[in-house]
C-alpha positions in Angstrom: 1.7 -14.1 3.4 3.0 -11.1 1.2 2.0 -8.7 4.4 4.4 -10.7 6.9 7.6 -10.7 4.1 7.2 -7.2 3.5 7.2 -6.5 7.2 10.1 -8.6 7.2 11.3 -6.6 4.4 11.3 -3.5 6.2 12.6 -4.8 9.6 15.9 -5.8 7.0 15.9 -2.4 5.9 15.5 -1.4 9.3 19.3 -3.5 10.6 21.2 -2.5 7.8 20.7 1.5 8.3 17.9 1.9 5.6 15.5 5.1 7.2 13.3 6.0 4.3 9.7 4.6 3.9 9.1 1.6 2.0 6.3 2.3 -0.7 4.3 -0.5 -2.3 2.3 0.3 -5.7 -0.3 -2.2 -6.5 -1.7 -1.3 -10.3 -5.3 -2.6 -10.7 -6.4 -3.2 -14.1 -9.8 -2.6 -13.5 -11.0 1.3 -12.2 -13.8 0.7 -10.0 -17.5 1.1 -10.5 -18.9 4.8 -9.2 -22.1 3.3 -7.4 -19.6 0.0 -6.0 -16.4 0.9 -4.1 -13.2 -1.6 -3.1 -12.7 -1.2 0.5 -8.7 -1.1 0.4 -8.1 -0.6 3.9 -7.5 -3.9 4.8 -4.9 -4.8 2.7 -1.7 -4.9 3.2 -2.8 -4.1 7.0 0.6 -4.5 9.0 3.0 -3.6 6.1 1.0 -0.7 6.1 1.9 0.3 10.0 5.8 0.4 8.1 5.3 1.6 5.0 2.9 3.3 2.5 0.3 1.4 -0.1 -0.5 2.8 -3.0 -3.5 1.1 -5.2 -2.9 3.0 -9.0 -4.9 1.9 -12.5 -2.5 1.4 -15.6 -2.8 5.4 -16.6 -1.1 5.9 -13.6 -4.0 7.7 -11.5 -4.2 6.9 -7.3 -7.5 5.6 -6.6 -6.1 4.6 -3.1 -3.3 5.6 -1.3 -2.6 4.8 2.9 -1.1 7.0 5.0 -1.1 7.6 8.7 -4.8 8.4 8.4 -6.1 5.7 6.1 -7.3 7.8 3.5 -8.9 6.6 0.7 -8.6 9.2 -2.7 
């Protein structure tokens, strides 16, 4: 449900002459496990064709950022 109203979002953006990239931070209280890793490629999946998803902990540090090739930090 949040994926389709940022989409919508954008396409807003979009009408009313907005042409920079919509970011999205998600902080995560929790940094993952070394030997067990989130797979955080499927969220946000269609915002993500529009915009950029970030996944940050509360110090601030990118454990996940998309970009046009998916890739996971």
């Amino acid at each position: 449900m949040i994926d389709d109203r940022l989409c919508q979002l954008v396409e807003r953006l979009r009408r009313s002459g907005y042409q920079h990239r919509l970011e999205v931070e998600y902080q995560t209280y929790e940094s993952p496990q070394d030997d067990v890793k989130p797979d955080f490629s499927r969220f946000l999946l269609k915002f993500r064709e529009q915009g950029l998803v970030k996944i940050v902990e509360t110090d601030g540090m990118v454990i996940y950022c998309s970009d046009e090739h998916g890739v996971q930090v």
